[in-house]
Each structure stands twice: as structure tokens, then as C-alpha cells.
N, C-alpha and C positions, 0 to 999 in steps of 0.2 A: 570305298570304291577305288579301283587302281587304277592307275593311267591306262588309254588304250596303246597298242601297240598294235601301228596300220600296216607293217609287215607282215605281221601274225595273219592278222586281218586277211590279207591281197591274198597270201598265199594256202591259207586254209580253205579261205573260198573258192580259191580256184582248184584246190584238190578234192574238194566236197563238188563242185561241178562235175569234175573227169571224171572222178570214181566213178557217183549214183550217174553220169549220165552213158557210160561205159558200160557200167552193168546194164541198161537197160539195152543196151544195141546188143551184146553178148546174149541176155536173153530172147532178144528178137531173133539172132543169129542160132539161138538154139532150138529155138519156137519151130522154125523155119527146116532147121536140121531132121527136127523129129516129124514133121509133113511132109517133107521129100520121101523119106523112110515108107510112108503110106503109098506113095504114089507112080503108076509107072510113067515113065519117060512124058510122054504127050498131056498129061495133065501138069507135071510139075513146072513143066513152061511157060504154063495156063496160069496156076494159081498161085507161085512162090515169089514173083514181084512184089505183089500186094501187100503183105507181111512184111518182107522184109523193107519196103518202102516206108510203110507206117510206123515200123521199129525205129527205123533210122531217125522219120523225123519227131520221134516221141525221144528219143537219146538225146537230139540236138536242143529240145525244149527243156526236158530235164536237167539238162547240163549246164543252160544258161539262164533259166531260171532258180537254182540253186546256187549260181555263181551270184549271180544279182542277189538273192535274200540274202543271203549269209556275209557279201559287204556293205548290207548296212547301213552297220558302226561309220563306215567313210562316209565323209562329208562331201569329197567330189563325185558327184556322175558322172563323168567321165571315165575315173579310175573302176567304177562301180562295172560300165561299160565295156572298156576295154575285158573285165575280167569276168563278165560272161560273157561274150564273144569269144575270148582265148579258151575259156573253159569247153564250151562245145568244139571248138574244134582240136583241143584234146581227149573229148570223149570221143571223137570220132577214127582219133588214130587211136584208142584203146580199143576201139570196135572193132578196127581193121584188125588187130593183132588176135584179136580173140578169133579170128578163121585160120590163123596160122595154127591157133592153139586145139582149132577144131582138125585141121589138117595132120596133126601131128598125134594128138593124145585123143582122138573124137570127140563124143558127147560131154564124158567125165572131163575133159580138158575145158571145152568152153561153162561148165559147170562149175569147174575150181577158178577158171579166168572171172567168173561174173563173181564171183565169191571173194577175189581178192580185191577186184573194182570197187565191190561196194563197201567191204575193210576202210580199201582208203578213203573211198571218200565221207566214211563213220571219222576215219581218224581226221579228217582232213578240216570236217566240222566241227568237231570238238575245240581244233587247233586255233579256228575262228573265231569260236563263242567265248574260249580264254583270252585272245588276244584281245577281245573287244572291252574288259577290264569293266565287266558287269558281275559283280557281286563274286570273284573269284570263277566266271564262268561258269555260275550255274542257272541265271536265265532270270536273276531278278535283280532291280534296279533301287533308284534311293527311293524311300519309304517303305520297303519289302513287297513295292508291285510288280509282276511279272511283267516283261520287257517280251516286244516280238522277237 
């Protein structure tokens, strides 16, 4: 078993936060995009809150519940804390950006943005579960039991 490394740790969890909770506002944001698409003017005023509301706060949950699981390995709650709280509110400025990316490249933009979001936060997990210096990060611990 290998020593943990709590850097590895703080910062893999918090890019496993942004990512998946990024992706998920990009695809609220996309969700959203393609029901405007259906709707003329006076409905979309009506019905596009809603969505994008529930997106937002399914991103900030995502975000900082994946920030929280994946540190853990840390022994402080606090550190655990801090870094899902920072985590959502980088999944939230990853969301904001993913309208730039609708603004710019449409649909296929916020498609390839939710695409790279959740890349990182794949890689960002992975980065965690090594650093945590459980069985070379692959998710089992001493005796060959699998570890949460």
C-alpha cells in the first residue's frame, strides 16, 4: 500500500467535482436550448426557468457531492468541506462558460463543452483515487477488500 498524497487528493477531488458537476449544468443548458428550439416566444418565458433552474441546482449538488466523496482519503472535514463548496462553485463558472460556448459554436458547442467537463472530471477522479495510495489506485485496500 503507498503513502497517500493529500495534494493529489484536494486537487483531483476538486476537478472530479467541476468537471461531472459542469457537465451537468452544460447539459441542462443544452436540455434547455433544444426546448426553446420547440417553442414560440410566449411559452418559452413560461416554461424555460424551470429546467434550467433544476439543472443548476442538480450541477451544484453533483459538484459538491463528488467533491466531498472522492476526498475521502482526508482525515480533515474541513479540508473535505472547503473542497466541495469550491467545487460547485467551479462547476458553476464551467456552466456559465458553456453559454458562451452555446453563443458561439450552438448546440454542437455546448455538446463538445459538456464533453470536455466530464473528461475532466474522469481524469480528475482518477487523480484522486491514485493519490489516495489504495492498492496503486485501483479501489482495493489491505486484505484485497474493496474500499469505497
Amino acid at each position: 500500500m503507498r503513502e497517500r498524497d493529500p495534494l493529489a487528493i484536494g486537487l483531483g477531488a476538486l476537478a472530479t467535482g467541476i468537471g461531472l458537476g459542469g457537465a451537468v449544468l452544460a447539459l441542462a443548458q443544452l436540455g434547455v436550448a433544444v426546448i426553446a428550439g420547440r417553442l414560440d416566444a410566449a411559452e418559452r418565458a413560461r416554461v424555460l426557468p424551470d429546467p434550467l433552474l433544476f439543472g443548476l441546482l442538480a450541477g451544484l449538488v453533483v459538484a459538491a457531492a463528488f467533491g466531498w466523496r472522492r476526498s475521502h482519503p482526508l482525515d480533515n472535514l474541513w479540508q473535505r468541506g472547503v473542497i466541495a463548496v469550491l467545487a460547485a462553485v467551479g462547476a458553476l463558472l464551467v456552466g456559465f462558460l458553456a453559454a458562451v460556448a452555446h453563443r458561439f459554436l450552438g448546440i454542437a458547442g455546448v455538446i463538445l463543452w459538456s464533453a470536455l467537463a466530464a473528461g475532466f472530471g474522469v481524469a480528475g477522479s482518477r487523480w484522486a483515487v491514485a493519490g489516495s495510495g489504495i492498492d496503486g489506485g485501483r479501489g482495493k485496500g489491505e486484505g484485497g477488500r474493496v474500499l469505497p
